[in-house]
N, C-alpha and C positions, 0 to 999 in steps of 0.2 A: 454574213460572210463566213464562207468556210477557212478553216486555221489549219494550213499547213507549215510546220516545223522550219525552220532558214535550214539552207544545208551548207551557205557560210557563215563566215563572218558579216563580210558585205552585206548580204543579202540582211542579214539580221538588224545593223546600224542601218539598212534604207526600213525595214518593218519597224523599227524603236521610233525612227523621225517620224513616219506617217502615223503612228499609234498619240505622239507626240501632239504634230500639230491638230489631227481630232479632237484631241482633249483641250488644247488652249480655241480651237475654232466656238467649240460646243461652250465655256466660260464665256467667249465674246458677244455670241448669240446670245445666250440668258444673261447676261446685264447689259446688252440693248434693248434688249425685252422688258426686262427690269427696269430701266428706265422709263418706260413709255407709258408703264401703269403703276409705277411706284405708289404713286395717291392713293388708287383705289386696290390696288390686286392685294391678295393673300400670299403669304410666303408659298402657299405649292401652287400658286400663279407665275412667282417670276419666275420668268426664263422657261416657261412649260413647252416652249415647240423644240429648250436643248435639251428634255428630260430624255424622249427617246434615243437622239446621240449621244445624250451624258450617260446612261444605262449600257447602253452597246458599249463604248468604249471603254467603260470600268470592266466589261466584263473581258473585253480582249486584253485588257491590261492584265487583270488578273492571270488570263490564261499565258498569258507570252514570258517570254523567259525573265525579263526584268521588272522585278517588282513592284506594285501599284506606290508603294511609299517613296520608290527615288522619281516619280513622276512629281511628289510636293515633299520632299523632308523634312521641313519645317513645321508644316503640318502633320505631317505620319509621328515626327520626333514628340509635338505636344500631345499627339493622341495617345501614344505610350505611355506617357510620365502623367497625364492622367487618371489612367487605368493602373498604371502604377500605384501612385499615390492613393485613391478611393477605394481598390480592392481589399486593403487591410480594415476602411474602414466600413466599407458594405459589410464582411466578413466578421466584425467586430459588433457589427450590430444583430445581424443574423445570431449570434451564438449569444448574447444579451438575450435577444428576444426568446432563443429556446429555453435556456436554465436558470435566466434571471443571475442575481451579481449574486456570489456566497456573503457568510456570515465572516463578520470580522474576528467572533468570540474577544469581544472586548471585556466580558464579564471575565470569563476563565484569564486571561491577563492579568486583569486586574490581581483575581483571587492567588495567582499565580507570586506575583509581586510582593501580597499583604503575608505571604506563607509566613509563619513566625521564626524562621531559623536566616532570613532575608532581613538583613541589618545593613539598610542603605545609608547610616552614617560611615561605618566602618570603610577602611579599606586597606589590604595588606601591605606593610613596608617592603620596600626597598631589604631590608637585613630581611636575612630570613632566622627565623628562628627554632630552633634544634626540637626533638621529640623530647619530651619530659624524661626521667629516667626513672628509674624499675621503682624508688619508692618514691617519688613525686605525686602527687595530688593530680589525678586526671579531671579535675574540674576547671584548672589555670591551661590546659593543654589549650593550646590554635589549631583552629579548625585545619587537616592538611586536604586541599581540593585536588579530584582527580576528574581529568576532562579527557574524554576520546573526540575529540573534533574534525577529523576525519571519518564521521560515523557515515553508517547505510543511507542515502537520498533518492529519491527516484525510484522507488520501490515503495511494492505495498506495504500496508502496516504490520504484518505478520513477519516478514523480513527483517525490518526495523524493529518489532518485538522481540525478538528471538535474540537480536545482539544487542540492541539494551541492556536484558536480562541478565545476560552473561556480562556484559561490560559492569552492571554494578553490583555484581556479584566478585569481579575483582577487588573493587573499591572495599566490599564491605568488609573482606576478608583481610582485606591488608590494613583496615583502622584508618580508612579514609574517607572522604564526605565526595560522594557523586555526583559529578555534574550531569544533570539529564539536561536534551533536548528537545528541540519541536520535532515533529514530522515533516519532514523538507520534502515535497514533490519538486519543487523544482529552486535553482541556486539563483535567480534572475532575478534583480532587485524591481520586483514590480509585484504587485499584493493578491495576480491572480496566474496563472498558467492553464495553458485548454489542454482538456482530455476527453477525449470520446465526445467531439461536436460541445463541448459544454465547460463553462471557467468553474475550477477550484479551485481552495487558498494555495496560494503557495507554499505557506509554512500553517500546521496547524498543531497548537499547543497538546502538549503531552496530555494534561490533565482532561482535554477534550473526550482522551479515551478512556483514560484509567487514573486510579489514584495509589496510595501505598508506597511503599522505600523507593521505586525506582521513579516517583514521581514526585519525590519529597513528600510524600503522609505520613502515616500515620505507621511507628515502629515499635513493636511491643516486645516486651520484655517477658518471656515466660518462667515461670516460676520454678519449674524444674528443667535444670538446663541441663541436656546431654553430653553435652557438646564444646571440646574448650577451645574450637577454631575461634569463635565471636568473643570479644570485650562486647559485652550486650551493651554494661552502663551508656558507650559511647556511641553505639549505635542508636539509642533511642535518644542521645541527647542532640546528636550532627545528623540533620535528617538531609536529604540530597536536595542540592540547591539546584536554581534553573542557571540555563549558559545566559543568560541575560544580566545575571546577579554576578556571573564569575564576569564577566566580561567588567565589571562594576568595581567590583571588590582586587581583582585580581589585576594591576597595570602591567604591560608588556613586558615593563623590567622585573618583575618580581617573577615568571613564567619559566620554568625548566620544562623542559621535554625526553621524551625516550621514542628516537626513531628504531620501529620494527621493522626490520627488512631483512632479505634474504641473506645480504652477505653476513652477519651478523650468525645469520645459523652457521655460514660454513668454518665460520672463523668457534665454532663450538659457544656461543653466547649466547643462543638462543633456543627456545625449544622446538623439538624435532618435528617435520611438518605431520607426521604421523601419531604424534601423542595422543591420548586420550585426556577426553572434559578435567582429568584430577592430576593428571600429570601437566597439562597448564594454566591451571592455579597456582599450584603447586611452584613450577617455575614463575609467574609474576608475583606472587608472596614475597618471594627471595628478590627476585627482581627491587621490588620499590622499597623493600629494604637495606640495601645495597647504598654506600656512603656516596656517591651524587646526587642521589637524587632523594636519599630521607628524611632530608629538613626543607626539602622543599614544599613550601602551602600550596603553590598553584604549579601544579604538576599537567603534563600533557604528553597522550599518547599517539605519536604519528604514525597513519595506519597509509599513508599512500604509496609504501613501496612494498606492504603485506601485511593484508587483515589480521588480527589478534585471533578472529571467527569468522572462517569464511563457507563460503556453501557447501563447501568440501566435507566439513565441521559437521555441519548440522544434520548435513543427507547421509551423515555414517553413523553406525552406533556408538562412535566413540563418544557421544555424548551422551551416552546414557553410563557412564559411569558418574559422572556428575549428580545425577538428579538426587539421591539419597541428602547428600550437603545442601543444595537448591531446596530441594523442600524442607528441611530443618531451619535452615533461615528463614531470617524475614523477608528475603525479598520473595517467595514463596508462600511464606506463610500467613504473611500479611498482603498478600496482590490482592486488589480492588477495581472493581471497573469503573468509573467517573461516576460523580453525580450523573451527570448530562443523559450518563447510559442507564444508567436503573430508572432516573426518570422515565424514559422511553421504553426500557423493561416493563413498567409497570402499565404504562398507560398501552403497549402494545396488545401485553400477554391479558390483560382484564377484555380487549376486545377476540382476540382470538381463541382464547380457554374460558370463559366466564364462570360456570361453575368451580372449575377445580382452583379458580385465582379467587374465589369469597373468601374475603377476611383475611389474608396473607399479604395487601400491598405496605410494605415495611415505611412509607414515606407518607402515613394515613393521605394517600388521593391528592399529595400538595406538590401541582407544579409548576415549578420554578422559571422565570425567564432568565437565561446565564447574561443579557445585553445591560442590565442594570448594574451602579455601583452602589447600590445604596449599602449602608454598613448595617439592618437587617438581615439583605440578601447575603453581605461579605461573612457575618456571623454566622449562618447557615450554611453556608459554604466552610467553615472551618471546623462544624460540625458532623461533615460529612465523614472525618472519619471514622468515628464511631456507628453512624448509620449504614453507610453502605457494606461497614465488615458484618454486617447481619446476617447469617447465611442461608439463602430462598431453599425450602424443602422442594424434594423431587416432587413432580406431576407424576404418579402414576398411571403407566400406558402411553406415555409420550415416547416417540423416537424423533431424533433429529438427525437429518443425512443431510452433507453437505456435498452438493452438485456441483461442479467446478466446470463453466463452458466457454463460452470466447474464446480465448487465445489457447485456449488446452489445445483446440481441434490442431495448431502447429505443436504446440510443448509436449502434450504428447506421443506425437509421432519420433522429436526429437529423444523426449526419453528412450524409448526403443530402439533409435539408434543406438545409444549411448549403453544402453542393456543397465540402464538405472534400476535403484529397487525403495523402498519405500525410505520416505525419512525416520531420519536418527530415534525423534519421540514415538515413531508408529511401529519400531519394532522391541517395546519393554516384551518381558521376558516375563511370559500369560497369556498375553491377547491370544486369541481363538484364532486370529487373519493373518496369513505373511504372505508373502508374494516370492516368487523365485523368477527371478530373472532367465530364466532356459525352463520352464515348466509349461511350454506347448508342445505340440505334439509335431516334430520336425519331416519333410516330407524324406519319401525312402529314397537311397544311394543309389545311383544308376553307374554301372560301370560304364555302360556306352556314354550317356552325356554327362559323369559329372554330378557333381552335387549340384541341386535345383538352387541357386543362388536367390533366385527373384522369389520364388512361392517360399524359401524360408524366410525370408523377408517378409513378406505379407503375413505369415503364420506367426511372427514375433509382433508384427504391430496389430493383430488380431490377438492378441494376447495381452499385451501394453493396452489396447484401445475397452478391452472391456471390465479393465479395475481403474482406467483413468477416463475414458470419457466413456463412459456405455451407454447405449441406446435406451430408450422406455420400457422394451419386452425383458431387456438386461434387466433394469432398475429394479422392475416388478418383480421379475424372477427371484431377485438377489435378498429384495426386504422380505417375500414372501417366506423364504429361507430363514432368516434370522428373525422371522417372527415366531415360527414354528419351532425353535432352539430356544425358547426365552421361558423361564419356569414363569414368571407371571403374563400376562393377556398385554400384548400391545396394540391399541387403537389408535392411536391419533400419528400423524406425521407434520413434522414441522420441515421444510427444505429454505437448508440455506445454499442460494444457489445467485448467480449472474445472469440466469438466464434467460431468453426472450421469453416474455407471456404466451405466445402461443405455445412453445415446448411447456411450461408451467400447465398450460389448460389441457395439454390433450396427455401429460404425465398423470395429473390430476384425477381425471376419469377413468385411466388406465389403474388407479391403485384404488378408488372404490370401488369398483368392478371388481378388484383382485377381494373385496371384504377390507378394508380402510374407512372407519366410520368418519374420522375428519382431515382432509389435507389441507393445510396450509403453508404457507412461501412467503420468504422477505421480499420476493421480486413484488407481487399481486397482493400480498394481505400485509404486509409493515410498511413498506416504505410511504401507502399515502397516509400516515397516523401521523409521520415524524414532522419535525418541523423543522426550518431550514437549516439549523444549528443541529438537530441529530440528524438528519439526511446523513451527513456528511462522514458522521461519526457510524453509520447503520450497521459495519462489517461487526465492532462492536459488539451491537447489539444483540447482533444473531448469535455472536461466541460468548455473550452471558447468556443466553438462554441453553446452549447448547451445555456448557459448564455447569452450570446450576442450575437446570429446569428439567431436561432430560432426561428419563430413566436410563434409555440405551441411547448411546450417539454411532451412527455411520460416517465416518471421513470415507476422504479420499487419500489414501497412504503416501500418494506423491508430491500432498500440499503440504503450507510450513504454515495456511492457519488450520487442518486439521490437527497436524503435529502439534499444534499451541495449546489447542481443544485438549486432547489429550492430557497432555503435560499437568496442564490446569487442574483434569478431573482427576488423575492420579495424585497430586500433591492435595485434594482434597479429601483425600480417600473413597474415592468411589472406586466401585468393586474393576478389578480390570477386564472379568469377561463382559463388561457392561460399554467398552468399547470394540465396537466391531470398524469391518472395512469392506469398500463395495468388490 
């Protein structure tokens, strides 16, 4: 039957009734049919002479203006709300079946808990009690705890790095015990969140990454001290606690707070949004000494009407007036990457470098499962801070470039909007690489049409796109370059990258071709070494290799984990033409 459109109403209400009684005639015939051979027929028996009318008529119902569900909505209603209800859980299993459930790191909790400066009888009064004075005994002093709880979540770990750092670089400077955090991907009280088709933890413990001051380790005391910013005695004594231990020690009533916000700057109380790294410290020194809030133990800094460090921060160089005090401290001079990571350091780099790793793995070959509590394992674990500050000598002829793809392919097009220029740590004052934000080559002025608006467009993100995501003929071009600038021989490459293995495979033979005796990748050669507990931790991994493995390292000037990279290998003293940029 051909379907010509109602051209009224009427007509329309006489096509809905005969569309109507079809579909109840066609149900009548198949359960009289259904009837007559109940006993013996198969379900695609009954009612098979209304199959042909039952198919025509769904299909004119579909076509006709009134929808096949108010034909039964009782039935269309249940069909939804079960499709409803089972899509989360088809979808729930589907993403099970691809990435399997993550690690709970019940060990690192644990070890986390057992830290020795974590005294679960304790808990601070009610009274708060005064700072000692100038000749008191700093041995009787109470711990004064400082919490940013409004910290970085939903973001990567180098984001969350980077204001850590600086958040317990306040602490340490002002004579107070830092509360570190987990890494919060997401705020949902449920123990997993999906990213990329696949569940990770929600929250996963600090120590999973790194160890040292801002993760409560290990705080040393140097012998010759420069420096009279630091009370060292008490910084090696109040080592940073976890937010699970302030939440413990520390009741609701005993809590002061310092809300940062903007009006606070206009009213002159705050510091200028334009400051540089030393101008505020400088202002929060004075800040938490300041009579509301200097007898307070459990202090808290609210950052939800404006970050103390925000990206503003970090993508300027004002933060590199900072680094001289960053690196003289401990929380610099002591940064450690976890157990969990050198573990995986060691058992990665013996498969991928095997000669130049003979005889140098610092943990003689022994590894650890972190899911146990037994108090050997816990022992070891609290011995880690001595072992991991061990410092891994370079690999000679090692480069490692870090390849940034996924979401670059939008992030950097927006940079170029934005006419952004490398972060705060990629431009210290040495490096060989800087970028200039107006440094293409702009098309010529035409008095008839006009400045070409669109092709200087394309000419800036042709410009952006090949120090932020460059092609493979770029890549090769760019190492081949800074191979031939390096007073000693580089051979090997390590790429720390996100990228799909095919880009991996055909980068790969494009750089032995170029004369690259061995290429390797955390996409293709690390990640199937790790096991489900360093999976997780792998960005890690790549930034201890790249910090202490590397003879020369290549970032990407517009990331905040090369900036990290960096930062790292300068507060180590490695040489700074020995950081280049693609």
């Amino acid at each position: 039957m051909s379907y010509v459109t109602p051209s009224s109403s009427k007509q329309r209400r006489e096509r809905e009734s005969v569309l109507c009684d079809d579909y109840k005639m066609s149900l009548i015939q198949g359960h009289n049919q259904g009837r007559r051979h109940h006993s013996t027929s198969s379900p695609l028996q009954v009612g098979h002479r209304a199959i042909p009318l039952l198919w025509q008529t769904s299909f004119r119902l579909l076509v006709s203006p009134i929808p096949h569900a108010f034909a039964s909505p009782k039935r269309a209603l249940l069909v939804i709300l079960l499709v409803m209800l089972s899509t989360p859980l088809v979808l729930g299993l589907l993403v099970v079946a691809y990435g399997g459930l993550p690690p709970s790191y019940a060990g690192i909790r644990m070890y986390e808990r057992s830290l020795p400066q974590h005294d679960w009888s304790k808990r601070v009064e009610v009274t708060r009690r005064p700072l000692p004075t100038k000749g008191s005994s700093s041995t009787n002093r109470k711990p004064m705890y400082l919490r940013f709880p409004d910290h970085l979540w939903g973001h990567g770990l180098n984001n969350f790095l980077q204001e850590a750092i600086m958040s317990s670089y306040i602490a340490y400077t002002s004579n107070r015990t830092f509360v570190f955090e987990d890494h919060v991907w997401s705020r949902m009280p449920l123990p997993y969140t999906l990213y990329d088709f696949a569940l990770r933890p929600t929250r996963i413990p600090l120590n999973a990454y790194m160890s040292g001051p801002v993760a409560g380790g290990h705080v040393s005391v140097p012998e010759d001290v420069h420096s009279s910013v630091f009370d060292h005695s008490h910084l090696a004594r109040n080592r940073a606690i976890s937010a699970e231990y302030y939440e413990h020690v520390c009741p609701r009533s005993t809590r002061a707070s310092i809300v940062y916000s903007w009006d606070s700057l206009r009213d002159g109380r705050n510091v200028d949004q334009d400051a540089d790294g030393v101008e505020i410290i400088d202002w929060w020194r004075k800040r938490l000494s300041e009579g509301d809030v200097r007898d307070a133990q459990c202090l808290e800094v609210r950052e939800s009407q404006r970050r103390v460090f925000d990206s503003h921060f970090f993508g300027s160089p004002r933060v590199l007036s900072l680094f001289a005090e960053l690196r003289d401290s401990p929380v610099l001079r002591d940064f450690a990457w976890s157990n969990l990571v050198y573990t995986a350091l060691d058992k990665v780099f013996a498969h991928l470098f095997p000669p130049q790793w003979e005889g140098q793995t610092s943990h003689a070959g022994r590894i650890h499962a972190l899911q146990t509590t037994e108090t050997d394992e816990l022992n070891f674990l609290e011995n880690v801070d001595t072992n991991i500050r061990t410092r891994r000598s370079v690999v000679p002829g090692l480069l490692a470039v870090h390849l940034r793809r996924g979401d670059y392919k939008r992030h950097c097009l927006r940079l170029a909007k934005w006419q952004s220029s490398f972060m705060g740590f990629n431009r210290f004052e040495g490096l060989v690489d800087s970028f200039d934000p107006h440094g293409f080559e702009k098309p010529t002025f035409s008095a008839r049409t006009g400045t070409h608006v669109k092709e200087e467009k394309e000419s800036r993100q042709a410009h952006y796109l090949a120090h932020c995501l460059p092609t493979i003929p770029q890549i090769v071009h760019r190492l081949h370059i800074i191979r031939s600038e390096q007073p000693r021989s580089l051979s090997c490459i390590y790429i720390l990258t996100n990228a799909w293995p095919s880009f991996i495979t055909a980068l790969s033979h494009a750089l032995v071709a170029d004369g690259w005796a061995s290429v390797k990748s955390s996409a293709t050669d690390t990640r199937p070494f790790l096991t489900r507990e360093e999976s997780y931790v792998d960005v890690s991994v790549d930034m201890a290799l790249a910090v202490d493995r590397a003879e020369v390292f290549v970032g990407n000037g517009f990331s905040s984990l090369s900036a990290n990279i960096v930062m790292l290998r300068m507060a180590k003293g490695m040489p700074v033409e020995s950081n280049r940029f693609l």
